[in-house]
N, C-alpha and C positions, 0 to 999 in steps of 0.2 A: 504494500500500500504506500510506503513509505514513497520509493523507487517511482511510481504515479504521480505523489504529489511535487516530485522534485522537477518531474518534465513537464508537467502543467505549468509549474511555477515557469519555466523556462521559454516555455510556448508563450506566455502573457509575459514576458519579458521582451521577447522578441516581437510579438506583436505592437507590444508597445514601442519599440526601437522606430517598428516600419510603421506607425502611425507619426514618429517624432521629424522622422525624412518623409514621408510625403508631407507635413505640415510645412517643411523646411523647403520641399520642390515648391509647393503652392506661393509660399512667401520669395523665394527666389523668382518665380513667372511675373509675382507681380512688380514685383524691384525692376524685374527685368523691363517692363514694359514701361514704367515709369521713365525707365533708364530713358529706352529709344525716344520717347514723349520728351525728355530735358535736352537731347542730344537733337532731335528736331528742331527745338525752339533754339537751342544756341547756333545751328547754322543760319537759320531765318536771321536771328538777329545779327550776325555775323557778317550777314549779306546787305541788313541793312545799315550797318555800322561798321566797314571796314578799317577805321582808323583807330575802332580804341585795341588797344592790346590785353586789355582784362580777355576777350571773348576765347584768344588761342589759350590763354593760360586755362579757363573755364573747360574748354572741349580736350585738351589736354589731360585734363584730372577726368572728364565723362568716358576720355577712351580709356583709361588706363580700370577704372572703376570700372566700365564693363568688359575689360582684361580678367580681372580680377571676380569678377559674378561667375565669368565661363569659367574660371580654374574651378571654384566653388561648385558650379554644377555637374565637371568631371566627378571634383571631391564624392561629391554625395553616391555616386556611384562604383567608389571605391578604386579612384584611379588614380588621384593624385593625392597631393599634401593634407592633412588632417585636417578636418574640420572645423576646429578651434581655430587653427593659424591662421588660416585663411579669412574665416570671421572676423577675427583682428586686423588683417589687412583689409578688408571690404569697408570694417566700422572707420575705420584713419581716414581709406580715401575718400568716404562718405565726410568725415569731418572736414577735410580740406576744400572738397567741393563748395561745401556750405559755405564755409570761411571763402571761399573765391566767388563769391556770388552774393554773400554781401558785399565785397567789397567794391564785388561789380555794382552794387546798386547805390552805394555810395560816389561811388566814379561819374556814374549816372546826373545822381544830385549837384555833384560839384561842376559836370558839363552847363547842367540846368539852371545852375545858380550865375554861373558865364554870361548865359545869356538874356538875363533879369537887368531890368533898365535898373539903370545909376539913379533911381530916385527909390525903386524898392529895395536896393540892396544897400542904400543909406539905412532905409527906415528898417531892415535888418538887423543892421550895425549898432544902429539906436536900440532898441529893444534889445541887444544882446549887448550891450554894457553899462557896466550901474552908471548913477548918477552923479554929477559932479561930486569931489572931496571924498569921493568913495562913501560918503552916505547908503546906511542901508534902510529902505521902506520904501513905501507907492513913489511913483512917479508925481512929484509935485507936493509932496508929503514938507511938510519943515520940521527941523527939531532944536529943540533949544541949546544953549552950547551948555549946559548939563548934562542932554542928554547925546548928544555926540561926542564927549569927552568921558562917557559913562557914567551911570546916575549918582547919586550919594551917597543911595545905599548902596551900590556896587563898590564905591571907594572904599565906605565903610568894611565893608564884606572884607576886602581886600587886607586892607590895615586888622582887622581879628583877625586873618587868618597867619600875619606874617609870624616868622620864628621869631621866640623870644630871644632878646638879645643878654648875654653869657655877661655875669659882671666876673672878670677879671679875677677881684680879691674873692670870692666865694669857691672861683676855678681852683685857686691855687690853695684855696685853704683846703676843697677836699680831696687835692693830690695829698698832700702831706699826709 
């Protein structure tokens, strides 16, 4: 009986194995198709923006990254490098992509911001720097020069908190 429950166990081991790889084919088809869908769009955009340089770096990491899908779904079929490794190299150049795709979209902004007339990119500039003397509050706010110089009780605070100061003759009376 024993000798039964050991191969059953075994059977539901392996079933579970080949439920854990087709969930892993199923998720790899659709990476996969995502893949060709991002590697689409960066040609399109490629073709309509041949002068930024983000787009080769972009399609450079989408080739290498579905390089890297295809080693994986050798893997799964028992043919190449282990499935953990390869995961780690898919997850990296999954991170890289990302990372070069904001940066593309950053690049984007900063084309975008180029070509923003010299009265918006004033009032830009305005809104993104504080107000004269480094004042901090609302726009148009005043404050008294107590309170730009820190309040009272702020000083106050200040002066309680400072170290007592060491008198000398008591220092040396209780070295002795």
């Amino acid at each position: 009986m024993n000798h039964l429950e050991n191969h059953d166990s075994q059977l539901t081991a392996k079933e579970e194995e080949l439920q854990r790889v087709n969930m892993t084919r199923q998720k790899f088809e659709k990476n996969n198709k995502v893949l060709q869908a991002m590697l689409k769009h960066t040609e399109v955009c490629e073709q309509k923006a041949p002068e930024v340089p983000n787009f080769q770096v972009i399609k450079k990491i989408e080739l290498a990254y579905s390089h890297k899908m295809k080693e994986f779904e050798r893997s799964i079929f028992g043919k190449d490098k282990k499935v953990a490794e390869l995961l780690f190299e898919v997850a990296k150049l999954k991170e890289e992509l990302l990372l070069a795709r904001e940066t593309h979209v950053s690049v984007l902004k900063d084309r975008n911001c180029n070509k923003m007339g010299a009265a918006e990119a004033f009032q830009e500039l305005l809104s993104a720097v504080p107000m004269q003397g480094g004042a901090i509050g609302e726009p148009g706010e005043r404050k008294s020069s107590s309170e730009k110089n820190g309040s009272v009780r702020g000083r106050a605070l200040i002066k309680e908190t400072k170290m007592p100061e060491i008198n000398e003759q008591s220092w040396r009376s209780k070295k002795k």
